[in-house]
C-alpha positions as CSV (number, residue, x, y, z in Angstrom):
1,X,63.8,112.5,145.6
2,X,61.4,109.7,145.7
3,X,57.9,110.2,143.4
4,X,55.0,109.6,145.7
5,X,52.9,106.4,144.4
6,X,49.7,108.6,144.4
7,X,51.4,111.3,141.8
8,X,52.2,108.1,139.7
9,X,48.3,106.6,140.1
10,X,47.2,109.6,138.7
11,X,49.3,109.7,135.7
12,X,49.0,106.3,134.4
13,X,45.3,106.2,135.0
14,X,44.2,106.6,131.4
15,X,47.1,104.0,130.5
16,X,46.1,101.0,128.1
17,X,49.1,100.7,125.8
18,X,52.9,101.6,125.6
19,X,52.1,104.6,123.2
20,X,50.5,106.0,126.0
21,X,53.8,106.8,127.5
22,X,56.3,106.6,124.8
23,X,54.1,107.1,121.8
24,X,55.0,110.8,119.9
25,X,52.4,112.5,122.1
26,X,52.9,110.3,125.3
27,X,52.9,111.1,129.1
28,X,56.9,110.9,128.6
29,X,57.0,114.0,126.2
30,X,54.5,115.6,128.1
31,X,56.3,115.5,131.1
32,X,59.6,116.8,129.7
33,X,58.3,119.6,128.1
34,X,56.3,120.3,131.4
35,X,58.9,120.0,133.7
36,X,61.2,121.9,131.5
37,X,59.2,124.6,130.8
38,X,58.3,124.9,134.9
39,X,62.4,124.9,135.6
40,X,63.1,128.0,133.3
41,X,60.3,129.6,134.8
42,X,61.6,129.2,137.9
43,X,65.6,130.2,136.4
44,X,63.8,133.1,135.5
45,X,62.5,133.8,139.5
46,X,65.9,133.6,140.3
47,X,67.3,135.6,138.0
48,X,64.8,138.8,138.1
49,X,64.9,138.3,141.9
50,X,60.9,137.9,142.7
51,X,58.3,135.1,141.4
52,X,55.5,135.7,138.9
53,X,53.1,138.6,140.3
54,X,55.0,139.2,143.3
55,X,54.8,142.7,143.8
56,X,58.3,142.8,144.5
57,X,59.0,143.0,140.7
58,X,57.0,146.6,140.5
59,X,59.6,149.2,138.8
60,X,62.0,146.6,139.3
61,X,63.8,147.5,136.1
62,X,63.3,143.9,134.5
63,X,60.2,141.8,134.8
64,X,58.9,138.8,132.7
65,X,58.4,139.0,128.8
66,X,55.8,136.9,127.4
67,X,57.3,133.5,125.9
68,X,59.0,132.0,122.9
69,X,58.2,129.2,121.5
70,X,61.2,126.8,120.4
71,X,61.4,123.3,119.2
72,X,64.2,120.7,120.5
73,X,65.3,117.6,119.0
74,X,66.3,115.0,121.2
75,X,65.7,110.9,121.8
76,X,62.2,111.4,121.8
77,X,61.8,112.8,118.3
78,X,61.2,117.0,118.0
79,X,59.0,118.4,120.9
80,X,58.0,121.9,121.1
81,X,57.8,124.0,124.2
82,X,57.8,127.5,125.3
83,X,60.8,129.3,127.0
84,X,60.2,132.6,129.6
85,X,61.7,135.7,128.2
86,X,62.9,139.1,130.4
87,X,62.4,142.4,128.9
88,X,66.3,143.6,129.4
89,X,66.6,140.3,127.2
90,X,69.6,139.2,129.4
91,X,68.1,135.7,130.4
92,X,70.5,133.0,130.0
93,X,68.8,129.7,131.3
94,X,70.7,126.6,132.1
95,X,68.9,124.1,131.4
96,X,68.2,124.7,127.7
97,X,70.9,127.6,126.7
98,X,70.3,130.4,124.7
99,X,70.4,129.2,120.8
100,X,70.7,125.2,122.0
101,X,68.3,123.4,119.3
102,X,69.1,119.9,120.6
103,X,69.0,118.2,124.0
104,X,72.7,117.4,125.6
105,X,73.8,113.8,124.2
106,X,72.1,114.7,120.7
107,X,74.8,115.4,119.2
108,X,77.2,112.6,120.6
109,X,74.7,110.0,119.1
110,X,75.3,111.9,115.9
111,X,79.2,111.4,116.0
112,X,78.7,108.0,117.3
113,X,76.9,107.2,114.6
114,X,79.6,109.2,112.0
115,X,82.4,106.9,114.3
116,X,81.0,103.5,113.0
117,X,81.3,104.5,109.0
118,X,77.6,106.1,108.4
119,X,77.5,109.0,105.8
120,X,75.7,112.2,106.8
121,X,72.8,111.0,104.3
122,X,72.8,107.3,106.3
123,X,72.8,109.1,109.6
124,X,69.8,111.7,108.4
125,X,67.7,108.4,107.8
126,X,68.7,106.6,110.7
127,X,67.5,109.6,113.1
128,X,64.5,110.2,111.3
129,X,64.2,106.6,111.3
130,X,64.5,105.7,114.8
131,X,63.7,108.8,116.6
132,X,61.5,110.7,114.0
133,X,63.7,113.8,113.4
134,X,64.3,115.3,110.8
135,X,68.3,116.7,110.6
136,X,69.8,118.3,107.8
137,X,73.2,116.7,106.3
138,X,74.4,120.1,106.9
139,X,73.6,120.2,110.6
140,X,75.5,116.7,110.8
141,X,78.2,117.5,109.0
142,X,78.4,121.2,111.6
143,X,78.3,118.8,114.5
144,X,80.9,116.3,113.2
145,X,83.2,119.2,111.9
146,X,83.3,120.2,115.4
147,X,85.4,117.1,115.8
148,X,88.4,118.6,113.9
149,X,89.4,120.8,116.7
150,X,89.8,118.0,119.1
151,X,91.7,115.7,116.6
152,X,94.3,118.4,116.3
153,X,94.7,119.1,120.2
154,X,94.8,115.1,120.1
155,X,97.7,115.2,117.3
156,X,99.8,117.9,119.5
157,X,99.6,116.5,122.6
158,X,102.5,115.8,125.2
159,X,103.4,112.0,124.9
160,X,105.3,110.1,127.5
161,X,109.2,110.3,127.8
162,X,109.6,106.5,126.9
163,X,108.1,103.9,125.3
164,X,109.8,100.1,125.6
165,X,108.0,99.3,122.8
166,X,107.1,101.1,119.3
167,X,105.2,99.1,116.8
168,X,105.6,100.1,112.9
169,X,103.5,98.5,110.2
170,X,102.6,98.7,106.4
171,X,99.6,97.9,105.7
172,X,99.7,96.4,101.9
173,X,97.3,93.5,101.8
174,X,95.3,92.3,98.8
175,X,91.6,93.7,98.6
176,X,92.0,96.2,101.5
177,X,91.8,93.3,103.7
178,X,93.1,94.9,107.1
179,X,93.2,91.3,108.9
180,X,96.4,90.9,107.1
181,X,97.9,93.6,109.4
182,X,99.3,91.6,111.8
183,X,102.0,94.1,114.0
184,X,100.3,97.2,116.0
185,X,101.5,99.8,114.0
186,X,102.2,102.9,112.4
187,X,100.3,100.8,109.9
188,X,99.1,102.7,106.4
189,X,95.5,102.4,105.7
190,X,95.4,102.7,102.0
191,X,92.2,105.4,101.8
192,X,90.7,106.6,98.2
193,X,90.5,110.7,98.8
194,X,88.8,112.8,95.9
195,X,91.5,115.2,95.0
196,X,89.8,118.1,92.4
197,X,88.2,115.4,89.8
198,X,90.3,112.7,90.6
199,X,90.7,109.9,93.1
200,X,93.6,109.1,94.7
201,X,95.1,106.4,97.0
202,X,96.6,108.0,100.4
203,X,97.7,106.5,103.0
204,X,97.0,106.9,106.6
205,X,99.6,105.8,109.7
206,X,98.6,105.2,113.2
207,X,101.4,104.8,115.4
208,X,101.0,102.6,118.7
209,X,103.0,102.6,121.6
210,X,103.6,100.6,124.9
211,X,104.1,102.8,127.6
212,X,106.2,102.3,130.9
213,X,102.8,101.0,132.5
214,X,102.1,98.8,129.8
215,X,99.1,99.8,128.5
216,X,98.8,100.3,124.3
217,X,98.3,103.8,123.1
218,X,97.8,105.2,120.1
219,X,100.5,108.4,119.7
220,X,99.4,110.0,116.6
221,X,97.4,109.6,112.4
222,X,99.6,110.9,109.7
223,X,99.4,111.0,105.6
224,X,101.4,110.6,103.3
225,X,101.3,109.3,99.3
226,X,104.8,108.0,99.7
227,X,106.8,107.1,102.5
228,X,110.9,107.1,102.7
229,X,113.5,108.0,105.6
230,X,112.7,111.5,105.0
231,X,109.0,111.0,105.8
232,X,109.4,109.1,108.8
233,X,112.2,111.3,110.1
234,X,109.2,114.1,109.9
235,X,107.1,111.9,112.1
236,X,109.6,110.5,114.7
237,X,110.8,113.9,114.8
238,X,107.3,115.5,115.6
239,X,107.3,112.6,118.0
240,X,110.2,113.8,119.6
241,X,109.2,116.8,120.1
242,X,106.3,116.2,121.8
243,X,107.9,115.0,124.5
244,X,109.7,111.3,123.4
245,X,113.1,110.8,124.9
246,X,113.7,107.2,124.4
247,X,112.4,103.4,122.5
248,X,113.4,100.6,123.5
249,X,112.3,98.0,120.6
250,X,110.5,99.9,117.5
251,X,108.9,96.4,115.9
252,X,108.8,97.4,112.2
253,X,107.1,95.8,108.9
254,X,109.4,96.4,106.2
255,X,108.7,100.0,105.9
256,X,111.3,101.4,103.8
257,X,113.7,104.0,105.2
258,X,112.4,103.6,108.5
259,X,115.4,102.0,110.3
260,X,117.8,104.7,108.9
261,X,115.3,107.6,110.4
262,X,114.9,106.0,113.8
263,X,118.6,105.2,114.6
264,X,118.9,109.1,113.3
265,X,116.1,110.2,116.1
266,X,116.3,107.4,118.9
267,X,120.2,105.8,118.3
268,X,119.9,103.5,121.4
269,X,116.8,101.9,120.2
270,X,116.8,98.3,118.5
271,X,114.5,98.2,115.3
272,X,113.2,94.3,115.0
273,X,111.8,93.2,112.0
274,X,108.3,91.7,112.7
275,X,108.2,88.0,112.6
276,X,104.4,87.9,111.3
277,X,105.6,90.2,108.4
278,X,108.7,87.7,107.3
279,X,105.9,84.7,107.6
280,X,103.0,86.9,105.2
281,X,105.7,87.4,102.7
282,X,106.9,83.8,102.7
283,X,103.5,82.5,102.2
284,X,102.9,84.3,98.9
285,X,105.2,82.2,97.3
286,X,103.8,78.7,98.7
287,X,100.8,76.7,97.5
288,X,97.9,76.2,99.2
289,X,97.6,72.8,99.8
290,X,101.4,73.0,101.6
291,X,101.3,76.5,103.7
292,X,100.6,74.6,106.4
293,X,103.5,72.6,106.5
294,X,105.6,75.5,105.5
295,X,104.5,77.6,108.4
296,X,104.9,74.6,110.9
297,X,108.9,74.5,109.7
298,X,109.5,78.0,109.3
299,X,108.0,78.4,113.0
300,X,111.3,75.9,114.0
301,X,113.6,79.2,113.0
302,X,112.0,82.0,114.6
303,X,111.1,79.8,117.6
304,X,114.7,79.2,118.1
305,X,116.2,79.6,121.3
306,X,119.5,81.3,119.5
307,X,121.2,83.1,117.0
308,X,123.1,79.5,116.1
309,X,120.1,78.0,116.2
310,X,117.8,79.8,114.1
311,X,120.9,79.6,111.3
312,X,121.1,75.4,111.6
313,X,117.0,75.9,111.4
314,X,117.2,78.3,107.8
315,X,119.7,76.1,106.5
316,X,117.4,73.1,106.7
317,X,114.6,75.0,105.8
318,X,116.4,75.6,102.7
319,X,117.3,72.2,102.0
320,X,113.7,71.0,102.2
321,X,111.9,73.7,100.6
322,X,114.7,75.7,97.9
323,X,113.7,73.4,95.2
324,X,109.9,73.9,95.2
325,X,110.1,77.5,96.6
326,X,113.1,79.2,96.7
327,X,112.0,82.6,97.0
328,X,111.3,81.9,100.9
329,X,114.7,81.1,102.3
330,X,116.1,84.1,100.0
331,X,113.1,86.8,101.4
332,X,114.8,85.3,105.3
333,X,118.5,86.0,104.4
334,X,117.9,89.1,103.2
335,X,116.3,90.3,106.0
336,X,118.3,88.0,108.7
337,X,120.5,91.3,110.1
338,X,117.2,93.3,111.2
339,X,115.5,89.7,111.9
340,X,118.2,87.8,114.6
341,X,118.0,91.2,117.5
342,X,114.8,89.4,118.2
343,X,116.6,86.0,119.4
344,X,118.4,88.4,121.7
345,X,115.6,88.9,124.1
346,X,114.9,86.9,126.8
347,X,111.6,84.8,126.5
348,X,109.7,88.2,128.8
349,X,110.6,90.5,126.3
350,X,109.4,88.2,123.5
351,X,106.2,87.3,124.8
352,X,105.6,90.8,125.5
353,X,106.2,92.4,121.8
354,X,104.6,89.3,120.6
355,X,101.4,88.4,122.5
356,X,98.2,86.4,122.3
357,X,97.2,84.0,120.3
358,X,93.6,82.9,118.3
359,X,91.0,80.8,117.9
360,X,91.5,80.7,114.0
361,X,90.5,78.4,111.3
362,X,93.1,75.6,110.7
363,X,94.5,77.7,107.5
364,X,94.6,80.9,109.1
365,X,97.9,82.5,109.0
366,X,97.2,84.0,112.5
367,X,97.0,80.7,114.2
368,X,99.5,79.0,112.7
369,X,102.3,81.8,113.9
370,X,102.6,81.8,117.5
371,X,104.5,84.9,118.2
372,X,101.0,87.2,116.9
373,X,99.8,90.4,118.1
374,X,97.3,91.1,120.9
375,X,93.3,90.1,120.6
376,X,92.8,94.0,121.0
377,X,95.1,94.9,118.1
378,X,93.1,93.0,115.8
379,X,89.7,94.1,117.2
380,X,91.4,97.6,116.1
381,X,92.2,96.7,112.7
382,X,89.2,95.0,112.1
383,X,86.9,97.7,113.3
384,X,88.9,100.3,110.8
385,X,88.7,98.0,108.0
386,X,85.1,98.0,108.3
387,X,85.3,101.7,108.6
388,X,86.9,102.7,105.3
389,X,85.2,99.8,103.7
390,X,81.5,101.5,104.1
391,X,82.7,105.0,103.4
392,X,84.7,104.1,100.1
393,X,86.0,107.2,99.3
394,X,86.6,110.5,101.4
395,X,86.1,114.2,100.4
396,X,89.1,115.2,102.1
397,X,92.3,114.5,103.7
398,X,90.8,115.6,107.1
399,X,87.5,114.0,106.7
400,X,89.1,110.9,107.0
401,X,91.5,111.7,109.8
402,X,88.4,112.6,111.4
403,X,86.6,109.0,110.8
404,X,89.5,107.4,111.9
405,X,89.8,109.2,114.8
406,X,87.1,109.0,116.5
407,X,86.8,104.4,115.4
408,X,90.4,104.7,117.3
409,X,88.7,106.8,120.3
410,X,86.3,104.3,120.5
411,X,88.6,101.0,120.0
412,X,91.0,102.3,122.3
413,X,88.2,102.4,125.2
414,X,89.3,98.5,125.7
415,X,92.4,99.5,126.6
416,X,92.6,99.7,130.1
417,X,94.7,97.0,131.3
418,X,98.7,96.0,130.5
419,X,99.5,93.7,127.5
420,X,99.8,90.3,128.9
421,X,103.3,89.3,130.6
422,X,104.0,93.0,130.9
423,X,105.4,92.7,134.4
424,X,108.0,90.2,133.7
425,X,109.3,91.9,130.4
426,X,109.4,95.7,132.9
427,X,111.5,93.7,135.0
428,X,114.1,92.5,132.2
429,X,114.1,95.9,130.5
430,X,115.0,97.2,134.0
431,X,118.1,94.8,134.2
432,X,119.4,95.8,130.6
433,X,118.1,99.3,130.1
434,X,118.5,100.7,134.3
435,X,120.2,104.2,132.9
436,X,117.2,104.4,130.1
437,X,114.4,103.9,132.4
438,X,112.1,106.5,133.5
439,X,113.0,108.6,136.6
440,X,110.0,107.3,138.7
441,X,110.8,103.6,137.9
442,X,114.6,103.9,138.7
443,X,113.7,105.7,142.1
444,X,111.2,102.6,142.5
């Protein structure tokens, strides 16, 4: 409905300056509370049945009841306004309901606010700040509480059936840095949680999948102080029974135990060792000044075409490097059996579990390693980083399962499209994998 010109004229005509309109007492607020105040009035009509002084409402049985007055908080700071009572007290309005104390999107600026890292007390200033309302930490802490229930719904849901690809991480990086996570990941986020009158270190895992369409998803947070096979057998099994039938590749980060449980849960799936991982590890045992070199010959093995290759590669690795650093070529032949599956896989399937690449500095382990993980990955991690970095410590185990949460809610909003060369890699996963491929895809 279009607002006549005229009706506008009249309203502005004692404008001179933006307060005017948006100040605490402007034509804005004014309207609101008016135009509020005349739409449960006229709830009220419809509810009793007959308008004010119609004599319709005579020994009716219910008739108006004078007015409360009530005080909502909202965008436009606290504004005070009268809502129409009945006598059988039986009025529920729709607009404002019964016992509502703040205007519908109050309280998701509050848990936005909570989502990027603010404390209750940093959120209480901000509002008052910004909007000129004053809410109690307890009040913030009700509304973000509220978040609990949906975290667990989130944490039971019913996954897909399969998932080509799993990643698994560790995240173990000096100074809490999370842009050493390099894999997507069931990566642990070392957390500080107040236990009684201590502080301990907890860890938090978010695993990520790929699902049949492509698309990243986050299946599930879990805690744990220590992990083992018997710890991940717990989560692959809850995984399981929430609906997982089958993984292609689970990408892993030298998580310990973790190959033992998945064969256990998933036998047909292959568990790679991540590449990025191998390289990390490698460089904490090289200078400096010669990392870049390093990485440029250690990218001529896991850039190899083959098996046979990659071995000729290592060996010559080792002859150029075992002298000065011999820690390297040792840290590769340990892991070679869980590293080689990945020569395997045709150049789709490799570009798919590895994708993307960045715009680093010349020294930055991410650009010197070619097979990296998506642009979106690391927006994740970096925006989780930042998270547990403001908050420092949290009161409780589910406190920070609720931060985290609700940053994953909101990194995972990007997530809309397929990982890059998703289509060709479907197509070669079809070819080796027909029988393990989803109902719908094999009728396709």
């Amino acid at each position: 409905m279009a607002i006549e010109n005229e009706l506008l004229d009249k309203l502005l005509a004692d404008y001179k300056k933006p307060e005017d309109i948006i100040g605490e007492n402007g034509l804005l607020k004014q309207l609101t509370k008016a135009l509020l105040e005349r739409a449960m009035n006229a709830e009220l009509s419809e509810h009793l049945g007959f308008a004010k002084h119609d004599p319709a409402g005579y020994k009716s049985g219910n008739s108006r009841n004078g007015t409360t007055k009530k005080t909502l908080k909202g965008d436009f700071g606290e504004m005070e306004w009268e809502t129409p009572r009945d006598r059988k007290g039986n009025f529920a309005p729709k607009i404002v309901a019964k016992g509502q104390t703040r205007f519908t999107g109050f309280d998701d600026k509050i848990i936005s606010l909570y989502a990027r890292g603010m404390t209750t007390r940093e959120i209480e200033a901000h509002l008052q700040e910004i909007y000129g309302v004053d809410v109690s930490p307890g009040l913030i802490s009700n509304v973000t509480e509220a978040v609990m229930d949906e975290v667990k719904i989130w944490q039971g849901r019913s996954l897909d059936e399969v998932y080509p690809i799993l990643y698994i991480g560790r995240y173990d990086c000096p100074k809490n840095d999370l842009r050493a996570m390099v894999s997507t990941n069931m990566d642990a986020l070392r957390v500080k949680i107040r236990d009684g009158g201590h502080v301990v270190n907890k860890a938090i895992y978010v695993a990520i999948g790929v699902n049949i369409e492509g698309k990243k998803e986050v299946l599930g947070l879990w805690t744990a102080q220590n992990e083992g096979a018997k710890f991940w057998l717990q989560i692959l099994t809850e995984m399981q029974n929430r609906g997982v039938k089958d993984i292609f590749i689970a990408c892993v980060d030298g998580l310990k135990g973790f190959p033992e449980a998945i064969e256990a849960v998933y036998p047909k799936a292959e568990v790679q060792l991540c590449i990025v991982h191998l390289v990390r590890a490698s460089w904490n045992y090289v200078n400096w000044k010669q990392r870049k070199e390093v990485a440029a010959d250690l990218k001529r093995i896991y850039q190899s075409s083959t098996v046979a290759q990659a071995e000729v590669q290592l060996e010559e690795f080792a002859a150029k490097w075992d002298e000065v650093y011999p820690m390297v070529s040792q840290i590769w032949r340990r892991n070679w059996a869980r590293t080689i599956p990945f020569f395997a896989y045709p150049a789709e399937i490799r570009k798919a579990i590895y994708t993307g690449r960045y715009d680093c500095p010349k020294n930055d382990l991410r650009a010197m390693v070619s097979t990296n993980t998506t642009n979106a990955i690391e927006s994740l991690n970096m925006s989780l980083r930042k998270i547990v970095k403001m908050r420092g410590s949290f009161p409780t185990d589910e406190a920070a399962m609720k931060l985290l949460y609700l940053a994953l809610q909101n990194a995972s909003k990007k997530w809309t499209m397929p990982i890059q060369h998703w289509s060709e890699a479907l197509n070669r996963f079809a070819i080796l994998w027909p029988e393990r491929m989803p109902a719908s895809e094999r009728a396709a």
